[in-house]
C-alpha positions as semicolon CSV with decimal commas, in nm:
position;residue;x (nm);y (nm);z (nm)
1;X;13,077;0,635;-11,875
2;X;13,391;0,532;-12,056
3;X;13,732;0,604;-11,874
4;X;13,974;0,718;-12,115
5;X;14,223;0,886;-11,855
6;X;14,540;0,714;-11,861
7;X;14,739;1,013;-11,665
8;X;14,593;1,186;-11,352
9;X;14,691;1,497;-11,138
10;X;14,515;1,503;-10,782
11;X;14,527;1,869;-10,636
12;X;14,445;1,892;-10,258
13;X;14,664;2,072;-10,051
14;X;14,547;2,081;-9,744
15;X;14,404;2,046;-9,484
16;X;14,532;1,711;-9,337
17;X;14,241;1,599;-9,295
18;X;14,097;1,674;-9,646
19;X;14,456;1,531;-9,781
20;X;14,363;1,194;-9,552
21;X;14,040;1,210;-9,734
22;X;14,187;1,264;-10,071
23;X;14,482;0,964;-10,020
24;X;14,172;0,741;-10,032
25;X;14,096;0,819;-10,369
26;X;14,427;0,882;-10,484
27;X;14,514;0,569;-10,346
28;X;14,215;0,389;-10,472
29;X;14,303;0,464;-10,825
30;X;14,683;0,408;-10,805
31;X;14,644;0,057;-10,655
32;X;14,287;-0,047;-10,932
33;X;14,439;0,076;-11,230
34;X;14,795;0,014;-11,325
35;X;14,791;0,142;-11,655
36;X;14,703;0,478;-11,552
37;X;14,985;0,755;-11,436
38;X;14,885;0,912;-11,078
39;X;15,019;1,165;-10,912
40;X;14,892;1,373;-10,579
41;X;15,004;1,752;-10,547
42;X;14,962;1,805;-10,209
43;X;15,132;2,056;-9,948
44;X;15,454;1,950;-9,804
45;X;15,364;1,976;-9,462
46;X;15,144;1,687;-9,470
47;X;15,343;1,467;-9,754
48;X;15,559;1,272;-9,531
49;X;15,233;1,086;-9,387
50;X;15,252;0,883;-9,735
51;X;15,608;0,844;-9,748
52;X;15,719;0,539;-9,648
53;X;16,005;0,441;-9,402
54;X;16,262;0,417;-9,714
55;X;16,184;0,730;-9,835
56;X;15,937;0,608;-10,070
57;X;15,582;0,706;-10,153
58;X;15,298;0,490;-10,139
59;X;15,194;0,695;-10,385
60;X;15,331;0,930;-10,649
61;X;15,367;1,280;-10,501
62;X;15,445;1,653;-10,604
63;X;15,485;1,853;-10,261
64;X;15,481;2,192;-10,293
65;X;15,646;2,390;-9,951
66;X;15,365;2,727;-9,996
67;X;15,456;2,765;-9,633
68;X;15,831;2,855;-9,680
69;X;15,853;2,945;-10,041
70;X;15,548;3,133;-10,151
71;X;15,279;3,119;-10,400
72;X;15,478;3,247;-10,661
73;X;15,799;3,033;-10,606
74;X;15,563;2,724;-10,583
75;X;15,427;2,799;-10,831
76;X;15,734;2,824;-11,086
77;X;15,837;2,510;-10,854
78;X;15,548;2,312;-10,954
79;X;15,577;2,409;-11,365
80;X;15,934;2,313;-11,380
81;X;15,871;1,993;-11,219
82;X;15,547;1,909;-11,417
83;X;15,725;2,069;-11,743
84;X;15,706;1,733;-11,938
85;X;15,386;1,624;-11,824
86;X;15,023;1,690;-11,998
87;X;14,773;1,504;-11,795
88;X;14,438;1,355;-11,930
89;X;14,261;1,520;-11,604
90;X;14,327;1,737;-11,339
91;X;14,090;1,678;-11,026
92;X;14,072;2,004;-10,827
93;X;13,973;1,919;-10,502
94;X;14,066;2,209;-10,330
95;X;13,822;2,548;-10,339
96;X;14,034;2,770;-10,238
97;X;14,205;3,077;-10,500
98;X;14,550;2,960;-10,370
99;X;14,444;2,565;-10,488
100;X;14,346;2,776;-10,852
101;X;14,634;2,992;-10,898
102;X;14,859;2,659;-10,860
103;X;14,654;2,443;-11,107
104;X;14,758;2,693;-11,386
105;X;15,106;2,531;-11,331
106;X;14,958;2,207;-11,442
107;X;14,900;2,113;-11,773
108;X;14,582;1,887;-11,846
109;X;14,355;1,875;-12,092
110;X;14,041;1,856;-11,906
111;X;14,059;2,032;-11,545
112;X;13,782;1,892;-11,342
113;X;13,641;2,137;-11,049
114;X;13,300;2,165;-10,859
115;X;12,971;2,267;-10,962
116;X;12,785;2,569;-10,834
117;X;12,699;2,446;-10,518
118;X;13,027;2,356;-10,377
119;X;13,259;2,565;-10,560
120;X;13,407;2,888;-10,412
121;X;13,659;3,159;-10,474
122;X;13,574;3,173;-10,855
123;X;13,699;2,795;-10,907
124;X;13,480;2,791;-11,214
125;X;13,743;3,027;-11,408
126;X;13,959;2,764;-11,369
127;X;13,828;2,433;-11,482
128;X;13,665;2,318;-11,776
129;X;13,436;2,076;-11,652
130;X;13,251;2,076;-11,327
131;X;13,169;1,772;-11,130
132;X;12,803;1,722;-11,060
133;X;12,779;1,729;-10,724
134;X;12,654;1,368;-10,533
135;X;12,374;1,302;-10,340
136;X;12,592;1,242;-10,037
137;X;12,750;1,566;-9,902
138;X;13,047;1,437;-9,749
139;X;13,358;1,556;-9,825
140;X;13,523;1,185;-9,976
141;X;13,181;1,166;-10,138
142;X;13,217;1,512;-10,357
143;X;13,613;1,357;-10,403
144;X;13,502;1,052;-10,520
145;X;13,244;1,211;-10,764
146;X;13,562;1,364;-10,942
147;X;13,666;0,988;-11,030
148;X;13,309;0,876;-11,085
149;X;13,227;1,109;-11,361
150;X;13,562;1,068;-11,537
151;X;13,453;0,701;-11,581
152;X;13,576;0,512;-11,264
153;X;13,241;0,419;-11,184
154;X;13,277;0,134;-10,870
155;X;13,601;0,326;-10,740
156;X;13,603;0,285;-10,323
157;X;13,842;0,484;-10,097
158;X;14,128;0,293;-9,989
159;X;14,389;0,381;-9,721
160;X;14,689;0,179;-9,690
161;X;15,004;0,351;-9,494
162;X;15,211;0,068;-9,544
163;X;15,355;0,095;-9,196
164;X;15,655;-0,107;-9,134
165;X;15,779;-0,343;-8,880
166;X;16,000;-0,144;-8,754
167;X;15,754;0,180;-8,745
168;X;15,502;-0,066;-8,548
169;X;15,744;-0,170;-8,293
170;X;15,925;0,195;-8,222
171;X;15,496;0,277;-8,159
172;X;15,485;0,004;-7,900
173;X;15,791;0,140;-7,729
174;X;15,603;0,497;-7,716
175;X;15,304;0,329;-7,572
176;X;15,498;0,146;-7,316
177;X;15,397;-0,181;-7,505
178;X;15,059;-0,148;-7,352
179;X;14,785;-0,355;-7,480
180;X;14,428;-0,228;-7,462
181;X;14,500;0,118;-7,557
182;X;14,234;0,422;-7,574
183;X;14,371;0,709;-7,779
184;X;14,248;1,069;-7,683
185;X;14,335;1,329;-7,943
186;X;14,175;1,662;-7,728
187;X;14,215;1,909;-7,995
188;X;14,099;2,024;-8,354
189;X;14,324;2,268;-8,557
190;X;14,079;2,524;-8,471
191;X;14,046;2,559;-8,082
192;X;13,607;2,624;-8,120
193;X;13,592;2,215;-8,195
194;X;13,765;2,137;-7,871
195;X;13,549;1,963;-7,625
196;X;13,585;2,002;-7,255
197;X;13,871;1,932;-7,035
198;X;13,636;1,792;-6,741
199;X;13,451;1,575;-6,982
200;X;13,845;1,456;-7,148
201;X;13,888;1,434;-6,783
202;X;13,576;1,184;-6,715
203;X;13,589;0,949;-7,003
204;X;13,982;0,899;-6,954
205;X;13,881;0,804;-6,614
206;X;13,604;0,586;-6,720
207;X;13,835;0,448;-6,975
208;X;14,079;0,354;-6,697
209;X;13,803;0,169;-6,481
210;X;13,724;-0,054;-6,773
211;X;14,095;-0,167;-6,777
212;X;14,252;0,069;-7,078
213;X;14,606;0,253;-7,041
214;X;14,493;0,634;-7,204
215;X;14,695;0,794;-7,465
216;X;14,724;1,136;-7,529
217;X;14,800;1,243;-7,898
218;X;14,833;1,626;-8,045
219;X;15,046;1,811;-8,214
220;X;15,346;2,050;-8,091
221;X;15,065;2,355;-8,102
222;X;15,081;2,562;-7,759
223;X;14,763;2,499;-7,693
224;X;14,728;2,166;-7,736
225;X;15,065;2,094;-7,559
226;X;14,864;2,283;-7,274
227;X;14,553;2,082;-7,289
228;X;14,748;1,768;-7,235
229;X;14,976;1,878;-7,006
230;X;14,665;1,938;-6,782
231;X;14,487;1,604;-6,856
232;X;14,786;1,432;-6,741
233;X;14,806;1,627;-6,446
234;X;14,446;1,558;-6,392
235;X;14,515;1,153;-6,471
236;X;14,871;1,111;-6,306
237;X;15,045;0,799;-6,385
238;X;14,730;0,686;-6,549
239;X;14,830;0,833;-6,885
240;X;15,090;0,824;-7,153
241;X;15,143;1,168;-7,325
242;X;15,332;1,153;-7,623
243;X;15,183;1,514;-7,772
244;X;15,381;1,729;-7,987
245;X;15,636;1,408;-7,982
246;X;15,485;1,218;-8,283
247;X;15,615;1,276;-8,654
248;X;15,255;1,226;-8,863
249;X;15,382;0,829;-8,933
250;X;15,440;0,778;-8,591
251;X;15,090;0,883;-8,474
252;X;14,959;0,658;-8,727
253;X;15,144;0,398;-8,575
254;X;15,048;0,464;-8,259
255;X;14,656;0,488;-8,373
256;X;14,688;0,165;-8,541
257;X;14,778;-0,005;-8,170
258;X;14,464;0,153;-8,003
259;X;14,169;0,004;-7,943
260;X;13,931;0,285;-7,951
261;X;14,023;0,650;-8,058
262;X;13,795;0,967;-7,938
263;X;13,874;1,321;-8,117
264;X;13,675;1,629;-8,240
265;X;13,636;1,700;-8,600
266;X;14,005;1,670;-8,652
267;X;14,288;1,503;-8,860
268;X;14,288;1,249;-8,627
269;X;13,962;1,178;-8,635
270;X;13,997;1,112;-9,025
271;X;14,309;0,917;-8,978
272;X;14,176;0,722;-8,705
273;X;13,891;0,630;-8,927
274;X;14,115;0,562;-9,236
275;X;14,326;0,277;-9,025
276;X;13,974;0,122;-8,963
277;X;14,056;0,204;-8,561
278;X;13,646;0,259;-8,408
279;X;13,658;0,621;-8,382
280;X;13,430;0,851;-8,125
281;X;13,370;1,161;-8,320
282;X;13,251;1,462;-8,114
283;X;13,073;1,718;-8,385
284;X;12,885;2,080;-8,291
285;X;13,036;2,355;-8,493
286;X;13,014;2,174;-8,859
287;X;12,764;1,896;-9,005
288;X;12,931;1,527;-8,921
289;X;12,715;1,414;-9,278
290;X;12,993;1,638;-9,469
291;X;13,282;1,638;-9,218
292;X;13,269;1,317;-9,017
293;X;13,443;0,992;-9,013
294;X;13,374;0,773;-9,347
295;X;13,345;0,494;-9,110
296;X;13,231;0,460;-8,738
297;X;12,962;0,665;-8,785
298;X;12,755;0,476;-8,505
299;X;13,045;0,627;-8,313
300;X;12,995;1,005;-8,392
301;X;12,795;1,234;-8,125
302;X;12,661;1,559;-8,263
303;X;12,481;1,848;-8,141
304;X;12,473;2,066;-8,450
305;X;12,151;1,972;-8,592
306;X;12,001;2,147;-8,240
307;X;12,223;2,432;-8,246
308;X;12,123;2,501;-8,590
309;X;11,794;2,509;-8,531
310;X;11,835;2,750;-8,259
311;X;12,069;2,993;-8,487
312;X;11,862;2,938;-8,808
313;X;11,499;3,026;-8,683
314;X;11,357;2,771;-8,926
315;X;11,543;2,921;-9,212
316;X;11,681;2,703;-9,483
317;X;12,041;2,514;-9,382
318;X;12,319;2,567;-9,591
319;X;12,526;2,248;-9,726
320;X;12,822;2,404;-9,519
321;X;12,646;2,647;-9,237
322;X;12,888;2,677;-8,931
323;X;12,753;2,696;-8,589
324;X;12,825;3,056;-8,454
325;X;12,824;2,986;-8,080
326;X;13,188;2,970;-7,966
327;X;13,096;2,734;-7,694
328;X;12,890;2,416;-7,875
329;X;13,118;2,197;-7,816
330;X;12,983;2,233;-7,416
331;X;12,622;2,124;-7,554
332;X;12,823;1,736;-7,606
333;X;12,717;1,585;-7,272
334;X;12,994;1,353;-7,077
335;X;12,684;1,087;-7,007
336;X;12,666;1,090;-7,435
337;X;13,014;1,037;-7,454
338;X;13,065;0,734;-7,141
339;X;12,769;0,608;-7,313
340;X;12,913;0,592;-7,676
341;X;13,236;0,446;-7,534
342;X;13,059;0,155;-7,348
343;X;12,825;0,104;-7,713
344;X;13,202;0,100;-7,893
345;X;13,354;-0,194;-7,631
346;X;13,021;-0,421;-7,673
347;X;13,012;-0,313;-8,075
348;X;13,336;-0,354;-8,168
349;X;13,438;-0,648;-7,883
350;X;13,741;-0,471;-7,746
């Protein structure tokens, strides 16, 4: 297919991990073709991951601040600033009626959006052209499709933070300048995809027999403030907890000194991944082959094929079924886990 986009507007506003997923492309189109005007609307809560130490962006960014200002407000937000601006495409690669109400703000004169079997919340009423989905139902994949079928056919993800010295260095400092690092991030944004504080417990411990100083990363969330607060009880001296004491760049610094990460379906999971840091992935609630890591997947453990099973009867499986039990993350076995992490050190030499 012939490209004839010379401007494009990337809509995905959340969630951080889907806006990790979506800096790939963005960023794989802003750094292949120079010619062409990008520019990523994304919510402001998770912008400042791709703005540099200078105040820069690595990228050219819109935030929009729905959190504090409304729909609405965005909204007239996001027209003013896009006011002299008609884009060649709009990629939609957020579902969600809030994600459609907001693309009305943005003028374009094709507005690209999913096809019947990913689409939801009436996203069809506001595009013009769907994007056929791939035959690989991850997430990046179904991203990536957008660019594919606008005529960027060989278009890979790429993920470059451009972390600075200085950024690198003030991560060292957090991490006590230790050197063979193992990153534990405990907790997913939604507490079902949490594995178990006995087996966090167990392969920290393992992790410290095989000569690694453990990191615990999270965000400033009770609960996961909680979580860590009891793992480092549990580890003592053993363990440096910097959670809820991270800004997003600093936690990518931090991830980029570690020499193996383990998280649930998370952010950090995705950003862990992105950084090219081996990742263990721990999956029960949603399918790994749509959710998962892009790479290290050698590295993810999932249960949710067998759960499914057991909820579905033998009835079909949906592209995005969700387990129902609130406790399948205790179906992901410690032994699987000590055994992926011995796999990654041999694997990956670290």
């Amino acid at each position: 297919m012939k490209n004839d986009s010379k401007s494009i507007c990337i809509l995905r506003l959340s969630a951080l991990g889907d806006c990790i997923n979506a800096f790939g492309l963005v960023n794989a189109l802003h750094k292949s073709n120079k010619d062409i005007e990008v520019n990523f609307v994304i919510d402001k809560r998770f912008s400042s991951l791709f703005i540099k130490e200078d105040g820069t962006s690595i990228v050219p960014l819109t935030p929009v601040d729905i959190k504090k200002d409304g729909l609405l407000k965005s909204f007239f937000k996001l027209k003013k600033q896009l006011s002299n601006h008609k884009y060649d495409a709009l990629f939609n690669l957020q579902t969600s009626i809030k994600a459609s109400l907001l693309s009305t703000a943005i003028r374009a004169s094709v507005k690209l959006g999913y096809d019947k079997d990913r689409r939801r919340e009436c996203q069809n009423l506001f595009i013009n052209k769907e994007v056929v989905s791939p035959k690989d139902p991850h997430v990046l994949a179904g991203f990536l499709e957008f660019a594919h079928q606008s005529g960027f056919d060989d278009l890979t993800p790429c993920w470059d933070y451009d972390l600075s010295k200085q950024e690198i260095e003030s991560a060292k400092t957090l991490v006590l300048n230790s050197q063979r690092i193992f990153t534990i991030s405990p907790c997913s944004a939604k507490a079902i995809k949490n594995w178990t504080i006995d087996g966090y417990t167990a392969i920290a411990k393992h992790a410290i027999e095989k000569g690694f100083k453990v990191v615990l990363i999270g965000s400033p969330n009770p609960i996961e403030m909680q979580i860590c607060s009891i793992l480092q009880e549990n580890l003592g001296d053993n363990v440096i907890n910097l959670c809820g004491k991270t800004s997003l760049r600093e936690l990518a610094a931090v991830i980029s000194l570690s020499k193996l990460v383990l998280s649930p379906d998370s952010a950090t999971m995705h950003l862990a991944s992105s950084l090219q840091v081996p990742v263990i992935s721990l999956y029960a609630i949603h399918d790994p082959k749509r959710v998962g890591s892009w790479y290290f997947k050698d590295l993810q453990i999932s249960v949710y094929d067998q759960l499914c099973q057991k909820e579905l009867y033998g009835k079909e499986l949906n592209w995005r079924y969700r387990v129902k039990d609130p406790n399948a993350m205790k179906n992901i076995s410690i032994e699987q886990v000590v055994n992926t992490f011995d796999y990654a050190i041999d694997k990956y030499q670290i």
